[in-house]
MIZA-630112 format. One line per 2 residues: number of its first residue (from 0); their letters; for each residue y, z, x of C-alpha. Coordinates in nm, 2 decimals, always signed. Layout:
! MIZA-630112
NUM = a = Y,Z,X  ...
END
This chain:
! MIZA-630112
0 = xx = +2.47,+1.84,-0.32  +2.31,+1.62,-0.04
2 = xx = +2.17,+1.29,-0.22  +2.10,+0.99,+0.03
4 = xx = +2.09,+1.05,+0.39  +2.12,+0.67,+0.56
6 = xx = +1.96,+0.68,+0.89  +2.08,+0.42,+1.18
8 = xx = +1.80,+0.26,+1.37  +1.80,+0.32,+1.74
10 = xx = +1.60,+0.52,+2.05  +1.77,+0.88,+1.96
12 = xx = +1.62,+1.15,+1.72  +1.78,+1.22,+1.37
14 = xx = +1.65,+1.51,+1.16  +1.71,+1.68,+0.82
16 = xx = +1.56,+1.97,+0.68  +1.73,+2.22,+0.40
18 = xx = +2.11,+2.17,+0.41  +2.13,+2.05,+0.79
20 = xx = +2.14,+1.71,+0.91  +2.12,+1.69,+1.33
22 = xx = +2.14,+1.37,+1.61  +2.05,+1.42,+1.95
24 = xx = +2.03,+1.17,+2.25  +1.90,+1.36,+2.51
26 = xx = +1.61,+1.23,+2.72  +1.38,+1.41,+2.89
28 = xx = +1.51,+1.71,+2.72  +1.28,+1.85,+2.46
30 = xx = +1.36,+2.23,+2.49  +1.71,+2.12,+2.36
32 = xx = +1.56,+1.90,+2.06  +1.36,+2.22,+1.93
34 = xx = +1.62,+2.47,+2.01  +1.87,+2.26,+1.79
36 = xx = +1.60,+2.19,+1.48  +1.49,+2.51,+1.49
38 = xx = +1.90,+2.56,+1.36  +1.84,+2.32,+1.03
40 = xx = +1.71,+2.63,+0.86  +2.01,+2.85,+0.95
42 = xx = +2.25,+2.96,+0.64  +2.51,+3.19,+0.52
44 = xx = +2.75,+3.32,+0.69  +2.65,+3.39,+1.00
46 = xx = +2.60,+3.03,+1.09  +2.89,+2.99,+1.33
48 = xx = +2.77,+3.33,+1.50  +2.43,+3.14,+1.59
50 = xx = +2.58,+2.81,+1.68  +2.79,+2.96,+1.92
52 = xx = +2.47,+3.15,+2.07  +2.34,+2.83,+2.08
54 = xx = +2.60,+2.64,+2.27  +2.56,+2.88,+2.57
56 = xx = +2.21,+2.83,+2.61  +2.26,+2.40,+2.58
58 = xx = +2.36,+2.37,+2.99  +2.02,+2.57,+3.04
60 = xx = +1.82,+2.33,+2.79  +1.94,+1.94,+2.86
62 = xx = +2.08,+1.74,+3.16  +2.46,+1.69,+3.19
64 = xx = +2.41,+1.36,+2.99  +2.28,+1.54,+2.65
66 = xx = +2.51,+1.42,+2.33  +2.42,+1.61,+2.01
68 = xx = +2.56,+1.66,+1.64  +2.45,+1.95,+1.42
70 = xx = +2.61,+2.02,+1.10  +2.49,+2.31,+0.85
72 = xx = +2.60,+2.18,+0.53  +2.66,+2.49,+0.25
74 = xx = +2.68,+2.33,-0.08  +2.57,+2.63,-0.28
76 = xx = +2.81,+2.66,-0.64  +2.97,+2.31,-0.53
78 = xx = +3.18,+2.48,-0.23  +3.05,+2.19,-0.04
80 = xx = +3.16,+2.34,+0.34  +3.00,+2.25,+0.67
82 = xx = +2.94,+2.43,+1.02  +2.90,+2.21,+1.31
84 = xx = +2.83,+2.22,+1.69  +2.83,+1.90,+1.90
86 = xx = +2.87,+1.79,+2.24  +2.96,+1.46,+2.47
88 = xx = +2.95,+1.17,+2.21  +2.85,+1.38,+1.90
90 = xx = +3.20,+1.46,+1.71  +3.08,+1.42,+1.36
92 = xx = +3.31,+1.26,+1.11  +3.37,+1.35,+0.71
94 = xx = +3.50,+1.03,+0.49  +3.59,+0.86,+0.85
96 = xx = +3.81,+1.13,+0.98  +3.64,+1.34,+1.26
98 = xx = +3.61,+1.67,+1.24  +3.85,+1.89,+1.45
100 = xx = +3.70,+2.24,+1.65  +3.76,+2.44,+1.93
102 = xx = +3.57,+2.48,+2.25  +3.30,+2.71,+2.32
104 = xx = +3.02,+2.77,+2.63  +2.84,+2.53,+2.74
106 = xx = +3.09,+2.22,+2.70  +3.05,+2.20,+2.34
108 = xx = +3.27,+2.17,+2.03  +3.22,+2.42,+1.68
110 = xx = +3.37,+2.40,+1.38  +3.35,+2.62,+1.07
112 = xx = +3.43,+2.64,+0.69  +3.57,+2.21,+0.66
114 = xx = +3.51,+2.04,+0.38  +3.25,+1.78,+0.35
116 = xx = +3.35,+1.53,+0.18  +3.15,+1.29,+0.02
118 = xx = +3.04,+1.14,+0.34  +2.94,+1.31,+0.64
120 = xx = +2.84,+1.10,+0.95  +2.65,+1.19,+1.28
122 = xx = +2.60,+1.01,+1.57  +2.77,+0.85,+1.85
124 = xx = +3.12,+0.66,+1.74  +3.20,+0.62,+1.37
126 = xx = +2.93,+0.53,+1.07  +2.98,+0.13,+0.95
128 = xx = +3.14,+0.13,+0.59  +2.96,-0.01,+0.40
130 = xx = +2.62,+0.02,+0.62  +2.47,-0.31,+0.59
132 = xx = +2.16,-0.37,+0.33  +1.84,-0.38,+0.49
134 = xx = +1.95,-0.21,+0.83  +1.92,+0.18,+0.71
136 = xx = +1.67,+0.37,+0.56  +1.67,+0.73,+0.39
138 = xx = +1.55,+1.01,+0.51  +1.46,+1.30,+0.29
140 = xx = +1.31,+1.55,+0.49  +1.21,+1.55,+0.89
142 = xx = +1.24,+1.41,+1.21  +1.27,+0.97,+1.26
144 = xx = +1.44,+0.80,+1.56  +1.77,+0.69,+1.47
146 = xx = +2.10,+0.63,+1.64  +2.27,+0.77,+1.34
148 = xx = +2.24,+0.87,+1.02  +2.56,+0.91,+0.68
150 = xx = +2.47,+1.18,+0.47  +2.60,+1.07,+0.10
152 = xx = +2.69,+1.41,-0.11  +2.80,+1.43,-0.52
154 = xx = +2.97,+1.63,-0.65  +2.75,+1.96,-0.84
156 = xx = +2.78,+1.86,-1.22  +2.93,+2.11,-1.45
158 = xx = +2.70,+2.33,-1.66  +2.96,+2.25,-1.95
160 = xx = +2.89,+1.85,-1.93  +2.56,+1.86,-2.05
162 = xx = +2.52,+1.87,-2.40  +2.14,+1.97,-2.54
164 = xx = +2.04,+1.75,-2.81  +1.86,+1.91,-3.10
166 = xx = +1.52,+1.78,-3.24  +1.59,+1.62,-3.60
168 = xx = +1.47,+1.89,-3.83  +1.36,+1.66,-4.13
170 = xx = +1.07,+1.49,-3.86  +0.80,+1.73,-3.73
172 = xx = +0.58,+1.69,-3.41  +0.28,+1.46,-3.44
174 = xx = -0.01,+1.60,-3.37  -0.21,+1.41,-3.05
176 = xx = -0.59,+1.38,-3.05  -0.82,+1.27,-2.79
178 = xx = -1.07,+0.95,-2.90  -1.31,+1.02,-2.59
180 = xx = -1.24,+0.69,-2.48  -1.04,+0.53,-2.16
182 = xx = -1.02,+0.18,-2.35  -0.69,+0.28,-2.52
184 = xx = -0.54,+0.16,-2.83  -0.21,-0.11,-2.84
186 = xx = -0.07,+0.03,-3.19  +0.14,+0.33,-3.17
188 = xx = -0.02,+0.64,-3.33  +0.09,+0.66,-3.69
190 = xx = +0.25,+1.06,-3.74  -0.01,+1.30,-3.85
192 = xx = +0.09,+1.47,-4.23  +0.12,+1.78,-4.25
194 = xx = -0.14,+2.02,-4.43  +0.03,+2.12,-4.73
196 = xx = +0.09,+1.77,-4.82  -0.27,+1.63,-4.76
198 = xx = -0.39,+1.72,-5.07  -0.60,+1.42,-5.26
200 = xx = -0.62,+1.36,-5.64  -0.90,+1.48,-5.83
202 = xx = -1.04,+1.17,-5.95  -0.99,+1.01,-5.57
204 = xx = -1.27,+1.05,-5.31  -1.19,+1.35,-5.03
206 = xx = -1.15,+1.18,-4.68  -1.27,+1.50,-4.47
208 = xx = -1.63,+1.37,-4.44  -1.46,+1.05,-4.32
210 = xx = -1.26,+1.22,-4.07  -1.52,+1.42,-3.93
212 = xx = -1.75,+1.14,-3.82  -1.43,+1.01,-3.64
214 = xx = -1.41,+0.69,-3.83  -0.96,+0.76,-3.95
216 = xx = -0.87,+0.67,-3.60  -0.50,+0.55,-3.78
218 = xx = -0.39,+0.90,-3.70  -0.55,+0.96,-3.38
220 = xx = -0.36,+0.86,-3.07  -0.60,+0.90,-2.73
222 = xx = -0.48,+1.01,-2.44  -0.38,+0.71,-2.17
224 = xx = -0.55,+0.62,-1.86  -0.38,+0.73,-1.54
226 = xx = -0.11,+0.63,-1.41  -0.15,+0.37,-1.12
228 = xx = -0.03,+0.54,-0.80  +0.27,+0.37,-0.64
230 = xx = +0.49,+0.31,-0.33  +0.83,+0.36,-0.37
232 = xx = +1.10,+0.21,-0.12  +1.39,+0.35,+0.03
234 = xx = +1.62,+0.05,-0.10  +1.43,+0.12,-0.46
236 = xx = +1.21,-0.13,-0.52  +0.89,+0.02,-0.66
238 = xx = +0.58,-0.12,-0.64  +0.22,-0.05,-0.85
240 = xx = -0.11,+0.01,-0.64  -0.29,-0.14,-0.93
242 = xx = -0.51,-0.36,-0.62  -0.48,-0.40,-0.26
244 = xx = -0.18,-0.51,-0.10  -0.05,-0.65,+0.27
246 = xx = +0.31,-0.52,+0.38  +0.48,-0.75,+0.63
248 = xx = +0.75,-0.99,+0.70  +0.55,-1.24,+0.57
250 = xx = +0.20,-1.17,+0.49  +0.14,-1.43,+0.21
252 = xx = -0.05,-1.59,+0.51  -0.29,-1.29,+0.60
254 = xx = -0.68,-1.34,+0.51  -0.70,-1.07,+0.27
256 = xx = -0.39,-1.25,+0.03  -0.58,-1.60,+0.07
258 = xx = -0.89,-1.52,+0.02  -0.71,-1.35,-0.31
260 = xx = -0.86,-1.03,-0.22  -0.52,-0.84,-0.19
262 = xx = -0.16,-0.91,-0.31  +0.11,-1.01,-0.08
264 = xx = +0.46,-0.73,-0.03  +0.71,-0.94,+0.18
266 = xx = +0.97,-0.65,+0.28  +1.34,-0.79,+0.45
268 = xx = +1.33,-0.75,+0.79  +1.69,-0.81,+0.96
270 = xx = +1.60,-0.63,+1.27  +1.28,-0.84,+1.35
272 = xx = +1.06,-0.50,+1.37  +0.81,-0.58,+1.11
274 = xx = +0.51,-0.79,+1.19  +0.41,-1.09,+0.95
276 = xx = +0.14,-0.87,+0.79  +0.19,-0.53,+0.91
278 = xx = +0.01,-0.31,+0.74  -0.26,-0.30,+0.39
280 = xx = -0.27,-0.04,+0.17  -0.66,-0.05,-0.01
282 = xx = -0.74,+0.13,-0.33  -1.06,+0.24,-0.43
284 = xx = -1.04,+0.41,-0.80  -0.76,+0.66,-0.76
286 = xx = -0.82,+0.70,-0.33  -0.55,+0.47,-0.15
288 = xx = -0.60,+0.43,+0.19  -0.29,+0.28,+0.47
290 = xx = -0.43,+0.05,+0.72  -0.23,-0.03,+1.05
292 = xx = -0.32,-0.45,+1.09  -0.25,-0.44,+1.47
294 = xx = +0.15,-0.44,+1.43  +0.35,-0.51,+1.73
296 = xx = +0.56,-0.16,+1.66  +0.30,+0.06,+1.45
298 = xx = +0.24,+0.16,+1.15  +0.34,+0.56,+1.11
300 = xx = +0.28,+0.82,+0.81  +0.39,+1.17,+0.75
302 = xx = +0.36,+1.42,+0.49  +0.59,+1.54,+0.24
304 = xx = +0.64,+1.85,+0.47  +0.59,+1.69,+0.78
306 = xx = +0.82,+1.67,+1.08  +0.72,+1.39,+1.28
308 = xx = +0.55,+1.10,+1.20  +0.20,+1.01,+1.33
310 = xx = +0.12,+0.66,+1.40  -0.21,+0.52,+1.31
312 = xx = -0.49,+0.36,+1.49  -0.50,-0.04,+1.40
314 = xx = -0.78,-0.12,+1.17  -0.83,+0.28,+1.09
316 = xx = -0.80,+0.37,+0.72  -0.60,+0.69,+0.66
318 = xx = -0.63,+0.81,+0.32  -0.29,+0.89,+0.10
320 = xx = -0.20,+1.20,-0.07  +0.10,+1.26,-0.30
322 = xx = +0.42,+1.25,-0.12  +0.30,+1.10,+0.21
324 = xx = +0.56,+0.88,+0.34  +0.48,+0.56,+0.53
326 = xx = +0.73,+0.40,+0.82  +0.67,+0.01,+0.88
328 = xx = +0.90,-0.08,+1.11  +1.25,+0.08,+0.96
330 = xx = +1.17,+0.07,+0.65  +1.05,+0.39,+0.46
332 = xx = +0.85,+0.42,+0.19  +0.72,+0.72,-0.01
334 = xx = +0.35,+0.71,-0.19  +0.30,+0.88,-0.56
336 = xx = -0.01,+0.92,-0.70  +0.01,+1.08,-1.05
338 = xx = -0.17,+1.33,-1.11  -0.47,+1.24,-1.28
END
């Protein structure tokens, strides 16, 4: 099943949605761009029959100049089969080797029922192997500019391989109480004993008057504070929003770091699209705000089910909800905020 899509930078539009990954360069031909999304949701086995539907209508929709790679990726019970339509420069590619189809209306190629591999490439030429740390990003879900983007599959995992392990028997569940109290405590929470075998000695004192006015906090274990929210980058580093923070090339020099009022992010940047201090993410309790900082490219954010991205105002907050995902330059980043 799909698991990292590695998107290319560049001036062209790259979308995935469901099991369908699509480049298009075609300027100054949006009809064509929405015709061919509007296809990401297409499954089953009719997918060639709308695809070829498609391909007659694409001399009606873009100019003569129009290159475009859709592929419907089917990876339902591991069959892990494809349907693609491209034209001009589009010829996708699995493991390296482009895909082979026949011709249809409108100057375009389909192809139906190959295998995917376990790399599938769209986009103009062939995908650099390895593609170069720093330089791609990955896209989950909607629509980035992009000159390409390598769509990384594994293989389904058998139902057989995993083995459910068993609770020990001999150790029962502790019971978890709640101390009222957000200060925490560092020792583990000892397990509580079970009824039957709390039973004290006659000539010992009985402990429930003890309990009840809260004083046996050995066996009480309350519950944490949240979780700090945090952003999570597309190459894997994760960073805690446990203060404010500047993103940038290199914002240890920003106002807000040396005045010790936020923390400095430096982010690689070998494409010289970042500015020094791009962008500041402010926390207030558990609201997180992203703040544009006047970058020379923009600072955009989408939502988890978003599309496109929307590029902020400099110097506007925009407050952060679970999910939301943050573009600074070409690097992607996803915010979570635990829920609380």
């Amino acid at each position: 099943m799909p698991d990292r899509c590695e998107v290319l930078p560049g001036d062209n539009v790259v979308a995935r949605r469901g099991g369908g990954l699509l480049w298009v360069d075609a300027p100054g031909s949006p009809a064509l761009v929405a015709t061919l999304y509007a296809c990401l949701g297409v499954s089953g086995p009719g997918a060639d029959r709308v695809l070829s539907a498609v391909a007659g209508q694409v001399g009606a929709l873009a100019d003569s100049g129009a290159s475009f790679a859709l592929v419907l990726a089917d990876t339902a019970g591991g069959s892990g089969s494809g349907v693609a339509l491209w034209s001009g420069k589009g010829q996708p590619s699995v493991d390296g080797v482009p895909v082979s189809g026949r011709q249809v209306d409108g100057g375009c190629t389909l192809a139906a029922g190959f295998d995917l591999g376990s790399s599938l490439y769209v986009g103009p030429g062939s995908a650099p192997s390895p593609v170069p740390p720093g330089v791609a990003y990955d896209l989950v879900e909607g629509t980035v500019p992009g000159s390409g983007a390598s769509l990384q599959l594994t293989a389904a995992t058998p139902p057989s391989v995993a083995v459910p392990v068993a609770a020990p028997v001999s150790s029962p569940p502790a019971e978890r109480f709640s101390a009222g109290s957000d200060s925490g405590f560092s020792a583990p929470a000892a397990p509580a004993p079970e009824p039957a075998a709390w039973e004290p000695a006659a000539e010992e004192p009985a402990q429930a008057p003890a309990q009840a006015g809260g004083e046996s906090t050995a066996f009480w274990q309350p519950d944490s504070p949240p979780a700090a929210p945090v952003l999570r980058f597309d190459d894997g580093m994760v960073v805690t929003v446990d203060n404010d923070l500047v993103l940038g090339r290199r914002p240890d020099g920003h106002e807000l770091v040396t005045s010790g009022t936020a923390t400095a992010v430096p982010i690689a940047d070998t494409q010289n699209v970042l500015s020094s201090a791009h962008a500041a993410v402010q926390r207030a309790g558990r609201e997180v705000s992203l703040v544009d900082l006047g970058s020379l490219n923009g600072t955009h954010v989408a939502g988890p089910e978003a599309t496109e991205w929307t590029q902020l105002e400099p110097g506007v907050a925009h407050a952060l909800s679970d999910g939301d995902r943050l573009l600074l330059g070409w690097t992607v980043i996803t915010f979570e905020q635990p829920a609380a």
